[in-house]
N, C-alpha and C positions, 0 to 999 in steps of 0.2 A: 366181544366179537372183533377181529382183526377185517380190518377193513384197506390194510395196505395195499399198493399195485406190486404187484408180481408179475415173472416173465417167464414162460415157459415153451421150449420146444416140443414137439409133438413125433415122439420115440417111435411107433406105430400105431398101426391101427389093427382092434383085432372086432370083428362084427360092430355089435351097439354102441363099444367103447374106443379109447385113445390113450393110449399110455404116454403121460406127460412126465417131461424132465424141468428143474428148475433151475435156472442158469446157473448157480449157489449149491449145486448138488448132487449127491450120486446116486439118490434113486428116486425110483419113479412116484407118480398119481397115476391111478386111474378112474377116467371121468368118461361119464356118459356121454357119446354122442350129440345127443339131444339136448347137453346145453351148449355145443360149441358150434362157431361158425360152421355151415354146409361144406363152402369149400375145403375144409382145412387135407394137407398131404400130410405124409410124413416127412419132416423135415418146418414145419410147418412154424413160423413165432408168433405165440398168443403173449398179450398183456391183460391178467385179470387184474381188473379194478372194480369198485363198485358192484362185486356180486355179478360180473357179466367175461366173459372171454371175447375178445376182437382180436381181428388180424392184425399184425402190425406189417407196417410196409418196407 
């Protein structure tokens, strides 16, 4: 199990989901809604670490 921090922008948003970009790359993730911060926009920078997504500021 990779348990690295990773850093991802936040491409769009399309309903329950979030099309995430990784800083390292040319295509996307898409991740459920409901595990990422509420606030998050598009344009948005998550750091996954620990099996969690947070804002970064």
């Amino acid at each position: 199990m990779d348990l690295s921090t990773k850093y991802y922008v936040v491409e769009s948003i399309d309903g329950d989901y979030a099309h995430l970009r990784e800083d390292d790359s040319d295509g996307d993730k898409l991740v459920a809604r409901a595990l990422l911060p509420s606030e998050i926009m598009e344009g948005t920078k998550l750091k996954y670490e620990m099996l969690q997504y947070e804002i970064m500021e």
